[in-house]
C-alpha positions in Angstrom: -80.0 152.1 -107.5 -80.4 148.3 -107.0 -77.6 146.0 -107.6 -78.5 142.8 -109.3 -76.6 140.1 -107.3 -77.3 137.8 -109.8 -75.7 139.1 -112.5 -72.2 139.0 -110.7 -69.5 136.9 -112.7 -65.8 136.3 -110.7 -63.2 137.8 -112.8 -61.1 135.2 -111.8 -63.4 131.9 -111.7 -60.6 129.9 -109.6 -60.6 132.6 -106.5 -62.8 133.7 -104.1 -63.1 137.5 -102.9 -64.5 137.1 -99.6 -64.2 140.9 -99.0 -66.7 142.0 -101.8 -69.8 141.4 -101.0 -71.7 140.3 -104.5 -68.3 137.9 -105.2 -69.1 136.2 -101.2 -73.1 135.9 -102.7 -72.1 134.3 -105.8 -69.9 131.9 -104.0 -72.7 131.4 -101.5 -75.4 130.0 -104.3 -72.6 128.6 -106.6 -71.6 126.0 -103.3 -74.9 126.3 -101.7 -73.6 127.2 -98.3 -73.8 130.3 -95.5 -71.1 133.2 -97.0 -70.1 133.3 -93.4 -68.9 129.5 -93.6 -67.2 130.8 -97.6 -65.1 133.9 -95.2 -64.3 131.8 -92.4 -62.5 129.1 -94.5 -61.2 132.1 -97.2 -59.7 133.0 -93.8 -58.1 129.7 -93.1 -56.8 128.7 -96.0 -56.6 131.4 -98.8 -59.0 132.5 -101.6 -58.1 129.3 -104.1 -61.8 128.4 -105.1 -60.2 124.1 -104.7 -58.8 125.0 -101.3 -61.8 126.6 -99.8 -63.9 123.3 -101.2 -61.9 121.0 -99.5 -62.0 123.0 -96.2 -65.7 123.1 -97.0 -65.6 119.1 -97.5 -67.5 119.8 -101.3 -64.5 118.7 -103.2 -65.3 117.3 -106.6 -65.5 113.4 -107.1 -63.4 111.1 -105.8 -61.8 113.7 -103.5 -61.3 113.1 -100.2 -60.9 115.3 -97.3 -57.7 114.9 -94.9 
């Protein structure tokens, strides 16, 4: 049986699961970057969906990355 990738929703919108599969997918099209680049900063600094955009440098506006 196929899964349908693009039916996955987070259960919890504001964290990332980078060790399930269809959640690192989602994340990858949501951000439109590499799930590899999503692990790697999950990894650095913890699954908080605002964290891991400012280590990805996509913050929202007016952000700024230190």
């Amino acid at each position: 049986m196929k899964i349908d990738r693009n039916s996955y929703a987070p259960p919890d919108p504001a964290k990332i699961d980078a060790d399930n599969p269809e959640a690192l997918h989602f994340w990858a099209r949501t951000l439109e970057t590499q799930e590899e680049r999503i692990r790697q900063a999950v990894h650095k600094v913890g699954p908080m969906l605002e964290k891991v955009k400012q280590e990805l440098g996509i913050g929202g506006v007016g952000e700024k990355r230190v």
